[in-house]
C-alpha positions in Angstrom: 13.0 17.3 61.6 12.7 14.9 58.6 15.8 13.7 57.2 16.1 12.5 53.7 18.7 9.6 51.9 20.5 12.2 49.6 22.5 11.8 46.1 24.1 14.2 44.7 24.3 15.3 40.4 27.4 12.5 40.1 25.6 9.8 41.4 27.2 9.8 44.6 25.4 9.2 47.5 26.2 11.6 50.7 24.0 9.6 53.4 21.0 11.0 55.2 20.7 14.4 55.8 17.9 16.8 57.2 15.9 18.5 54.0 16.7 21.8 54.4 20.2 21.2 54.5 19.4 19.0 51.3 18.1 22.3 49.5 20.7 24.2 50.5 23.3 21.9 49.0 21.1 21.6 45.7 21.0 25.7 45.7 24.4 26.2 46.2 25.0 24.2 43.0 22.1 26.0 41.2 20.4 22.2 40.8 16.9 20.8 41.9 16.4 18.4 44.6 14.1 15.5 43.1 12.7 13.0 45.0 13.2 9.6 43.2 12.2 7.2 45.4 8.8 8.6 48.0 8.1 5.2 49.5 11.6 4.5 51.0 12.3 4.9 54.7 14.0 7.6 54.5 12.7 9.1 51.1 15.5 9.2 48.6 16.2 13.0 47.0 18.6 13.6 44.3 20.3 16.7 43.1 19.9 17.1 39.7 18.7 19.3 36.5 15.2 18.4 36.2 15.0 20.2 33.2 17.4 18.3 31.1 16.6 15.3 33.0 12.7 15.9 31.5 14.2 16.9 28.2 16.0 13.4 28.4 13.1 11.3 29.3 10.9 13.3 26.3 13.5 12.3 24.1 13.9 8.3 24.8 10.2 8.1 24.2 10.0 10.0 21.1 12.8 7.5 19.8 10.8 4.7 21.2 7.9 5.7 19.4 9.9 6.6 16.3 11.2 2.9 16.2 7.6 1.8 17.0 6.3 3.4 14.1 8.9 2.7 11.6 8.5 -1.5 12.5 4.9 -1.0 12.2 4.5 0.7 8.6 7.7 -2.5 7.7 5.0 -5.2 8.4 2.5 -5.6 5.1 2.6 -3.5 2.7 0.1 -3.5 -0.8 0.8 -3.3 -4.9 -2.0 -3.5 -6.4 -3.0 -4.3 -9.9 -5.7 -4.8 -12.3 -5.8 -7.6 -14.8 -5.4 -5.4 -18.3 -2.1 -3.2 -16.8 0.3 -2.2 -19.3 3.9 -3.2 -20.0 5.3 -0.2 -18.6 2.8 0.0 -15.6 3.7 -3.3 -14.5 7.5 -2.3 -14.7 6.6 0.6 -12.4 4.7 -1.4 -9.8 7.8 -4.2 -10.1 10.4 -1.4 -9.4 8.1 -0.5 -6.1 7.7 -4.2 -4.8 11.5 -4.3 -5.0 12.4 -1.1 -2.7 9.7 -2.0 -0.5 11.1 -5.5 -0.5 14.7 -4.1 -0.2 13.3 -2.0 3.3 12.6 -5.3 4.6 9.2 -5.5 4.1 6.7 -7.8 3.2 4.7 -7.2 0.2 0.7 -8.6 -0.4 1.0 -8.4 -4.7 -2.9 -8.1 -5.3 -5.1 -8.6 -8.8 -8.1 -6.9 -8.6 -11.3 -8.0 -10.9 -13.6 -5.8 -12.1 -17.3 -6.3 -13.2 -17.4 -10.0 -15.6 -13.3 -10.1 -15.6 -13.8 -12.1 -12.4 -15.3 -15.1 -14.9 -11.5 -15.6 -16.1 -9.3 -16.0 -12.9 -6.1 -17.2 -16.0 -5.9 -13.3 -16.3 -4.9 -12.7 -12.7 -3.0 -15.4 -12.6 -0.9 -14.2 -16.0 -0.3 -11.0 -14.1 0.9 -12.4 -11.0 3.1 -15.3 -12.7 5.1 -12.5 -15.1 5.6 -10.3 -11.5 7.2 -13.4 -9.6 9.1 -13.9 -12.5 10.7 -10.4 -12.4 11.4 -11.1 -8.8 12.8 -14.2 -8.7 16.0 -12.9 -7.4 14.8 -10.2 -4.9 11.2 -12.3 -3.6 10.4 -15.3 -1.9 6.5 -16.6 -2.1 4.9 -16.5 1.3 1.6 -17.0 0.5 0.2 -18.7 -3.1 -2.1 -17.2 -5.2 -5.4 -17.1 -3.1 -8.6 -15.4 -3.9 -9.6 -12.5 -1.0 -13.4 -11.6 -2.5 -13.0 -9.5 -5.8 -9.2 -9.6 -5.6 -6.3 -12.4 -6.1 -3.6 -12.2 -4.3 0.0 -13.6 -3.0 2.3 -12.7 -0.7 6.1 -11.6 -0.8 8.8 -11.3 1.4 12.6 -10.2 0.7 14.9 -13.1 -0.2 17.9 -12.5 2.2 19.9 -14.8 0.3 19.7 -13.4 -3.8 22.9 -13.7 -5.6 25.2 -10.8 -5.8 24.7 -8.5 -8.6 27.6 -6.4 -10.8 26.8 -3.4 -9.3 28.0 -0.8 -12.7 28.5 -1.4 -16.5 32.3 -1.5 -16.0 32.0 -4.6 -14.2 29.7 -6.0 -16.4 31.9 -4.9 -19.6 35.2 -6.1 -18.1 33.5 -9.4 -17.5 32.4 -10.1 -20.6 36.0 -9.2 -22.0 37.2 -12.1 -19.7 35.0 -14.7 -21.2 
């Protein structure tokens, strides 16, 4: 009759025992008999619920992938700009490179030229210089300004080390009363 190495739903290992007597112990407990390990001599069986142990395993990998996902999208993300954006535009786009930096990721700042604007590269350049400048504090430069075809680019990453801001007007207001 074969006989099987047998551990029961705590872990516990009750030694080898014929397989019938195996499902009987995993009935009497209203559990499964799983066999974990098929190539051992004898084959190891535990008793267990497969069901939540499935439900278990489904939800490790959706966490995994979750994870996965979420480090993938942080890697290199784009603002991009064209070389006649407005004041306010600009402000917009600035406020996005900022959370995106502040998720910890990086951030490709691209100028694109359009039709004979590519004949004056100090327009780009302009655009570019007055975005660092806004994010002095919050940015470090990766890559300098390097044209990529049609557009000029840099790259951005967060500056882990930016000086600690008031974070409400009340500080602000109480330190200028100190001064």
């Amino acid at each position: 009759m074969p006989e099987v190495l047998l551990i029961d739903d705590e872990g516990n290992q009750i030694g080898v025992v014929p397989i019938r007597k195996a499902l009987e112990m995993a009935d009497e407990r209203s559990l499964d008999l799983v066999e974990v390990a098929p190539a051992a001599k004898p084959p190891v069986c535990r008793i267990m619920d497969y069901g939540k142990f499935q439900y278990q395993i489904d939800r490790r990998e959706r966490e995994a992938r979750k994870v996965q996902k979420s480090r993938a999208t942080n890697e290199l993300r784009e603002v991009r700009f064209k070389t006649r954006i407005g004041e306010h535009d600009r402000e917009a786009k600035v406020r996005l490179i900022r959370r995106l930096l502040e998720e910890g990721a990086k951030v490709k700042v691209s100028v694109l030229f359009r039709g004979r604007e590519i004949t004056h590269p100090e327009f780009g350049m302009n655009v570019l210089k007055t975005v660092t400048q806004d994010l002095v504090d919050d940015a470090l430069m990766e890559k300098p300004p390097a044209f990529e075809g049609r557009f000029l680019s840099i790259i951005l990453t967060p500056n882990h080390n930016k000086p600690a801001r008031p974070q409400n007007k009340e500080t602000k207001s109480a330190e200028a009363k100190d001064a």
